[in-house]
C-alpha positions in Angstrom: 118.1 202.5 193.5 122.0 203.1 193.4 123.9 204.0 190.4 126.0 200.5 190.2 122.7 198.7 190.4 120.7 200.7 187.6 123.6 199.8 185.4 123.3 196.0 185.9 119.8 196.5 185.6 120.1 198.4 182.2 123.0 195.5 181.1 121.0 192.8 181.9 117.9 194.3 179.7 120.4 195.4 176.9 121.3 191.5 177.0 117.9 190.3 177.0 116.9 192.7 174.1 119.7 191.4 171.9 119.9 187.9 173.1 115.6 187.9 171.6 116.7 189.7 168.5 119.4 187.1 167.6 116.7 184.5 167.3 114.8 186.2 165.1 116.1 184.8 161.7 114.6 185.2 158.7 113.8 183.1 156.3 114.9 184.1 152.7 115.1 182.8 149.0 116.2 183.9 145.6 113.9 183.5 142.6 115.7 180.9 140.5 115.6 178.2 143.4 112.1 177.2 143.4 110.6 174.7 141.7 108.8 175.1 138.9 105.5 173.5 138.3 105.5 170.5 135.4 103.0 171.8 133.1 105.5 174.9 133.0 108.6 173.9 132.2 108.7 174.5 128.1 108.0 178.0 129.2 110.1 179.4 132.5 113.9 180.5 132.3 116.1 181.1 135.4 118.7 183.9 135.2 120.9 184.7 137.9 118.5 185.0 141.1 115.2 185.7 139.2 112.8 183.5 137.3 110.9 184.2 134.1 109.0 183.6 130.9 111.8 181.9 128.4 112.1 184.7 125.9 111.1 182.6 123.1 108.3 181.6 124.7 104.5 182.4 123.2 103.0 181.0 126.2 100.2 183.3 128.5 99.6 180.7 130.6 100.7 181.7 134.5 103.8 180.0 135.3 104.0 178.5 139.2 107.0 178.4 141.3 107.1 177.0 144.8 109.1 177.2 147.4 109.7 175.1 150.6 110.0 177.2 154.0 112.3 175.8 156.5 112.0 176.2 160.2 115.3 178.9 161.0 113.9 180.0 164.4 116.3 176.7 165.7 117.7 178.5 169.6 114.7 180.7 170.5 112.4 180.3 173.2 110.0 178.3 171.6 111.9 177.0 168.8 109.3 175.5 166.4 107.4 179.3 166.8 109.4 181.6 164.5 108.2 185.0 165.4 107.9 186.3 161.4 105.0 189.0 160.9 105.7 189.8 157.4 106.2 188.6 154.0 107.6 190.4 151.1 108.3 189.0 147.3 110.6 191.0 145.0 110.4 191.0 141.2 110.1 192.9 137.9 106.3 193.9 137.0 106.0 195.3 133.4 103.0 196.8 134.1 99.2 196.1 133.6 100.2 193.1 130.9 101.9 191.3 133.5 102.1 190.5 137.3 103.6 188.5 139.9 102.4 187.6 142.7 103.6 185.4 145.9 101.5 183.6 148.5 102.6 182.3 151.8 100.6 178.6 152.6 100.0 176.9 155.8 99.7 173.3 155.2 98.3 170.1 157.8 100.5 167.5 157.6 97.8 164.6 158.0 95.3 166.0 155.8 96.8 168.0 153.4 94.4 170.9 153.9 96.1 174.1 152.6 95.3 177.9 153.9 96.8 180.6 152.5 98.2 183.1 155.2 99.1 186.5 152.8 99.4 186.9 149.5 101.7 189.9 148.4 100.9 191.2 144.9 103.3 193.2 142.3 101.9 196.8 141.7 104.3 197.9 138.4 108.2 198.0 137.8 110.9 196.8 140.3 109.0 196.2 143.5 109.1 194.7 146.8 105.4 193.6 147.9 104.4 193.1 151.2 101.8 191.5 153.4 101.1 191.0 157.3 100.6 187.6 158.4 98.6 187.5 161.5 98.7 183.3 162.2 102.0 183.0 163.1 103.8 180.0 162.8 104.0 176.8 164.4 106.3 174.0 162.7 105.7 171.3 165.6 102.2 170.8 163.6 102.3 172.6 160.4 104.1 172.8 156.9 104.8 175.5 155.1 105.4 176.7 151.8 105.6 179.6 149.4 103.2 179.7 146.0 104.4 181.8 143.2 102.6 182.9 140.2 104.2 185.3 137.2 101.2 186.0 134.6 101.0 188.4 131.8 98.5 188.5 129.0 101.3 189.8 126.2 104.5 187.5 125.2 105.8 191.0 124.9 106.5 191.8 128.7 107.8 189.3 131.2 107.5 189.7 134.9 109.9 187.9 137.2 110.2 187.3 140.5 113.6 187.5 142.5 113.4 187.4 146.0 111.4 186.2 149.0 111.7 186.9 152.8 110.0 186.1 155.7 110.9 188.3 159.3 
């Protein structure tokens, strides 16, 4: 093989290798733009990007959040086939009075059966939790969306979450 054509050979797979990369969005959200169960709402608080027990609150109960995941894979190959692997949930965790933890769900659209795909659970202070999802993806015949729960068993601490990310 000449020089001139193992340079096109190594452009054209450069080209490839970033035109596949630039597909692969991720999907991301910050804490406070979920939606927040009804039978919570006397008890959350949304600050800035992260959600919470309200500070006045005397309330154990979990609090659930939920968040709707939208297709972002729109110019790839197969466009309704995101190619995400991984899931990760950011958030405060005071410790072993409190927890968050975040749950990606597959849902049918005709039957409304639901399977959870990963859940990713807080392990103590500022952390970013992760799980593999092994499924994939497929938004020509699935839903999909994201389950929160913060919990503590002491109004004294309050976990949070802040951040989610598919990729």
């Amino acid at each position: 093989m000449s020089k001139l054509s193992l340079r096109v050979a190594t452009v054209l797979v450069l080209a490839l290798v970033s035109t596949g990369a630039a597909f692969a969005q991720h999907w991301t959200a910050v804490g406070s733009t979920g939606v927040v169960d009804e039978s919570n709402l006397a008890t959350y608080a949304a600050n800035g990007v992260e959600i919470g027990y309200l500070a006045a609150s005397t309330s154990t109960s979990p609090i659930v959040i939920r968040y709707n995941v939208t297709n972002t894979f729109d110019n790839g190959a197969s466009p309704n086939k995101p190619g995400w692997t991984n899931f990760e949930a950011g958030g405060f965790d005071p410790g072993p009075l409190g927890q968050f933890s975040a749950s990606v769900i597959q849902v049918d659209p005709c039957t409304g059966v639901q399977t959870v795909l990963c859940t990713a659970t807080s392990t103590d202070t500022n952390s970013c939790p992760r799980c593999q999802i092994t499924a994939g993806f497929d938004f020509s015949v699935k839903l999909y969306y994201i389950q929160v729960t913060l919990s503590r068993s002491s109004t004294t601490v309050n976990p949070t979450i802040r951040t989610l990310r598919l990729f």
